[in-house]
VOVEX-926643 format. One record per residue (C-alpha): x, z, y; residue in one letter. Coordinates in steps of 0.5 Angstrom, whole numbers, plus 500, padded with zeros to 3 digits. Each point is the difference from the previous one (the first is absolute). Layout:
N
X Z Y A
...
***
This chain:
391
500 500 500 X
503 497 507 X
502 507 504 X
495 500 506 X
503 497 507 X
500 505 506 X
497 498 507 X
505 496 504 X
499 499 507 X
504 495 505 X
508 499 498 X
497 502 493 X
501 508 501 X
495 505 496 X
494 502 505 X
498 507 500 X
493 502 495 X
494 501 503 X
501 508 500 X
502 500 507 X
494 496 502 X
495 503 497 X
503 507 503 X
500 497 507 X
494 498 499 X
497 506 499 X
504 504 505 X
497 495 505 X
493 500 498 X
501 509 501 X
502 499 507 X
496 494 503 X
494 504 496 X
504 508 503 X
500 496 507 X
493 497 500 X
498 506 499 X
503 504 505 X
501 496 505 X
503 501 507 X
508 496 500 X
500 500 493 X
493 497 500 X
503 495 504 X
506 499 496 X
495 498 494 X
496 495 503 X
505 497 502 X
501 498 493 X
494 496 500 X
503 494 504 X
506 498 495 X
499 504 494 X
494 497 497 X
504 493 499 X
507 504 497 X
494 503 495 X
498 493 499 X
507 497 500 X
503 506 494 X
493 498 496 X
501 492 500 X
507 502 497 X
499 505 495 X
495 493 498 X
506 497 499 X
499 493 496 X
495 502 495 X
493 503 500 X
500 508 500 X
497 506 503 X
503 498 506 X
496 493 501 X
495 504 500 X
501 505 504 X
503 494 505 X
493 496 501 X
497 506 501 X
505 503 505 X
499 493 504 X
492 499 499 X
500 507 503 X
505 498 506 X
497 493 502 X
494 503 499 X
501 505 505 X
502 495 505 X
494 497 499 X
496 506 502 X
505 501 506 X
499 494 502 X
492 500 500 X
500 507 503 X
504 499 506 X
495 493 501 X
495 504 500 X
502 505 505 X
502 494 504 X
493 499 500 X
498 506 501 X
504 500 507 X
498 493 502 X
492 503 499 X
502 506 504 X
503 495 506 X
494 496 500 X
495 507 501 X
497 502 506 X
503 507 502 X
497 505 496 X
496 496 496 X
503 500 491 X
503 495 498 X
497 494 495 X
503 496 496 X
497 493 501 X
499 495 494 X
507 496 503 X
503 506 499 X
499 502 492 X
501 493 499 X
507 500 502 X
501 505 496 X
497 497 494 X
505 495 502 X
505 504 498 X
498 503 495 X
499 493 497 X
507 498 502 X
504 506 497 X
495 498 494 X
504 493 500 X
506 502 502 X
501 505 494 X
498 493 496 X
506 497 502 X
504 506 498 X
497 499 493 X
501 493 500 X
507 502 500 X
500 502 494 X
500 494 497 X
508 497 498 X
498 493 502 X
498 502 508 X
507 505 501 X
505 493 497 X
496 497 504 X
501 505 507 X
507 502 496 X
502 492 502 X
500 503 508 X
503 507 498 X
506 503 496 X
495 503 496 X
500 501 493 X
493 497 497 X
500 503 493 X
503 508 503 X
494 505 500 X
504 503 505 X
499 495 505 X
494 499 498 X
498 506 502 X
503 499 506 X
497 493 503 X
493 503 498 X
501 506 504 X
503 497 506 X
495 494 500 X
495 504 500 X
501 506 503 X
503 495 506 X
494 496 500 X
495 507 501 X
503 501 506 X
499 494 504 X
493 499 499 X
496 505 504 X
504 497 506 X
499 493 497 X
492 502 500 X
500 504 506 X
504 496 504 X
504 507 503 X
505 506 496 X
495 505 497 X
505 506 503 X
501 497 507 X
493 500 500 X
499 506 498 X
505 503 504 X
497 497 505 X
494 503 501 X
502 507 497 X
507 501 502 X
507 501 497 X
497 506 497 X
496 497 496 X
506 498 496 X
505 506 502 X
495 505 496 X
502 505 503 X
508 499 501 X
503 501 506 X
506 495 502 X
504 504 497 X
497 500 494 X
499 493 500 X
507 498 499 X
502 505 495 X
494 496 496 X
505 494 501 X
506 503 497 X
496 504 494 X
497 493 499 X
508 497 500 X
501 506 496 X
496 497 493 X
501 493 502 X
508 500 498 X
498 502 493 X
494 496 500 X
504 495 501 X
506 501 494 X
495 501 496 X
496 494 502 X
506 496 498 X
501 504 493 X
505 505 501 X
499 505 494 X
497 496 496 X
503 493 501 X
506 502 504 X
505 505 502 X
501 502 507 X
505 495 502 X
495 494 497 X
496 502 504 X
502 501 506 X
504 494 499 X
493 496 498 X
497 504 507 X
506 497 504 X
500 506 502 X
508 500 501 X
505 501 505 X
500 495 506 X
506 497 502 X
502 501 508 X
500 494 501 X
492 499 497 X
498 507 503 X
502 497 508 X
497 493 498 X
493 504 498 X
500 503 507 X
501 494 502 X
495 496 498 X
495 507 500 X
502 500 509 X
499 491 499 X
493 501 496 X
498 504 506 X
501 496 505 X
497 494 496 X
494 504 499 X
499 502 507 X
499 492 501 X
497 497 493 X
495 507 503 X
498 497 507 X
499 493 496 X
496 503 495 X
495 503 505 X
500 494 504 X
497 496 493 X
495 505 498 X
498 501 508 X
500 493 499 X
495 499 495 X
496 506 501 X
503 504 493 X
499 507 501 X
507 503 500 X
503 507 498 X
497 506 505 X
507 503 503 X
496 505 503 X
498 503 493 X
507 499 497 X
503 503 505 X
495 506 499 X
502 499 493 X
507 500 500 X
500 506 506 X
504 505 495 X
506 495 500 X
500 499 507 X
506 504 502 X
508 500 498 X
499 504 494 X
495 495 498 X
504 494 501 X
504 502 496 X
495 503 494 X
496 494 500 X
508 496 500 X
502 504 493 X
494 501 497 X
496 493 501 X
507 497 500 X
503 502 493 X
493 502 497 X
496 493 500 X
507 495 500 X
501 505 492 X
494 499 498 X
498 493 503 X
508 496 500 X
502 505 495 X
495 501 494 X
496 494 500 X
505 494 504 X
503 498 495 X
495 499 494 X
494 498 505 X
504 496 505 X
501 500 507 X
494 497 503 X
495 504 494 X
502 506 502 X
501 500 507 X
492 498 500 X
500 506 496 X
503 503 505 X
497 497 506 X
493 502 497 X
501 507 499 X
500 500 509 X
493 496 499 X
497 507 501 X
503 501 507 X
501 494 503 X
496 494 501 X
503 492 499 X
504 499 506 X
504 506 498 X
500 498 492 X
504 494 502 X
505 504 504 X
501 505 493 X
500 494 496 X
506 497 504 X
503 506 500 X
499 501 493 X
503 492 498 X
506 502 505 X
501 507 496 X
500 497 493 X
504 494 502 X
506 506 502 X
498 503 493 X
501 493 496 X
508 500 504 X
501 507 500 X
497 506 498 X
494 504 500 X
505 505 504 X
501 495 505 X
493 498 502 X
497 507 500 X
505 500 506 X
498 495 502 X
492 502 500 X
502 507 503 X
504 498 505 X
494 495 502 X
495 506 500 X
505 504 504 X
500 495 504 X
493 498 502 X
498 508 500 X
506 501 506 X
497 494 504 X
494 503 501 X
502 506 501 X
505 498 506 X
494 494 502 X
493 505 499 X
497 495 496 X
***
């Protein structure tokens, strides 16, 4: 009988079994379960998590399934179903409070706000939508239609972990840009709108704020890694190769501040030019005065900086890092530009998607270290502007 081989990971070296896993998840879930429970900076610090780790959850299932059908395929579908699903209901509750705050601006003064007939329909709308949407992502699972889109992609047709991840991307991507195609405005900036910046604060001052933004960096890191197979694929130093995540050179790192300070500038026209087209054509555009109300806890030096780090390296790990080099750069970065569909409305998706194209062509050249300075220092740069011009 041939001895049993053991788990090899890249360079052929023996990865770890799936002890440590199983303990770290435990010990996770103890503390998000302790930290939601006793709420306060520890509650905060555990609902932070919810922004990377249900897809670091979903890469570490999608790599257990491995090549052959197992508890963890099982496991897999389901986590994604619940994923998808969620966004599905995310995206019809933020059209329905859309809705909502449309009624209560056509109200009189004092009067109750109704929902009129062409309201409910637009929300049918997305409903029906999302119900499309989550067809394609089905369709997705059959082999002819990913050789087809793996013809454009450097993507893998036969791998169930690539699969997994362009019926995640496309689905969750798709989920998030319909409530602004339907509506025609960004459901946060509407709701900010017409209740404020607290409406999305809850209860944080600014302070709070941007420490949620470093709690959230915090779980993408290992997100990430994990993402990208580390303990059950890779040892760390794949991994971090495999995230780009590696040490620029001086000459990339001058050359990324460059570019971010040059993009800056090519903004600020291709802006103007943007604004004229769409005051042009009567296209309704991003309210600033709302996403600065939005973004008002960000607004000071320390913010700048925040927003630099977190936004920076958090998005280009996850975007550039994790998924640029199975999903290609136009996939993800329209991946990337639609997670913004919330807050931004078509005017503004057109810069996000420029910026994000530039930032993955510095990633496809170099690393993913690289453009996340280049991110950073674009997000340092605008937050500054504003600051010394008070717009």
């Amino acid at each position: 009988m041939s001895e049993q081989l053991p788990m090899m990971g890249v360079g052929g070296r023996k990865l770890p079994n799936g002890m440590p896993i199983a303990i770290s998840a435990i010990v996770l879930l103890i503390f998000l379960g302790v930290g939601m429970s006793v709420g306060g900076e520890l509650g905060q610090i555990a609902l932070a998590s919810l922004n990377a780790l249900p897809f670091a959850v979903l890469a570490v299932l999608a790599y257990l399934g491995g090549s052959r059908f197992n508890w963890a395929w099982v496991a897999t579908g389901l986590w994604l179903a619940l994923l998808v699903g969620g966004t599905a209901i995310m995206s019809i509750g933020f059209g329905f409070a859309t809705v909502s705050i449309m009624a209560a601006t056509q109200a009189n003064p004092g009067s109750t706000p109704v929902i009129v007939f062409g309201g409910w329909l637009l929300v049918g709308l997305i409903a029906l939508a999302d119900l499309g949407t989550i067809i394609v992502g089905a369709l997705l699972l059959i082999p002819q239609a990913r050789r087809q889109i793996a013809r454009v992609i450097p993507l893998d047709p036969d791998s169930f972990v690539h699969t997994v991840a362009l019926i995640a991307i496309v689905s969750i991507g798709m989920l998030c840009t319909i409530p602004l195609l339907i509506l025609g405005q960004p459901p946060l900036l509407a709701l900010v709108g017409q209740m404020g910046a607290g409406a999305a604060a809850q209860g944080r001052d600014s302070a709070g704020m941007l420490r949620d933004q470093l709690y959230a960096l915090v779980w993408t890191i290992p997100a990430a890694l994990l993402a990208v197979g580390y303990g059950t694929r890779r040892h760390l130093p794949d991994a971090l190769l495999r995230l780009g995540l590696v040490r620029p050179t001086w000459r990339q790192a001058l050359a990324a501040v460059g570019i971010a300070l040059l993009l800056v500038a090519t903004v600020q026209l291709l802006g103007a030019g943007i604004s004229w087209l769409w005051g042009a054509m009567g296209w309704p555009v991003t309210n600033d005065a709302a996403f600065n109300e939005l973004l008002s806890f960000a607004l000071s030096p320390i913010g700048a900086v925040v927003i630099g780090i977190t936004a920076g390296l958090g998005e280009e790990l996850a975007v550039r890092g994790a998924l640029q080099p199975r999903l290609g750069i136009l996939l993800s970065n329209l991946f990337f530009t639609s997670l913004h569909a919330l807050q931004y409305n078509w005017d503004s998706l057109l810069v996000v998607f420029i910026v994000g194209m530039i930032c993955g062509l510095v990633r496809k050249r170099t690393n993913t270290s690289t453009s996340a300075i280049v991110h950073g220092v674009y997000n340092f740069t605008l937050i500054t502007l504003s600051l010394v011009t008070g717009n």
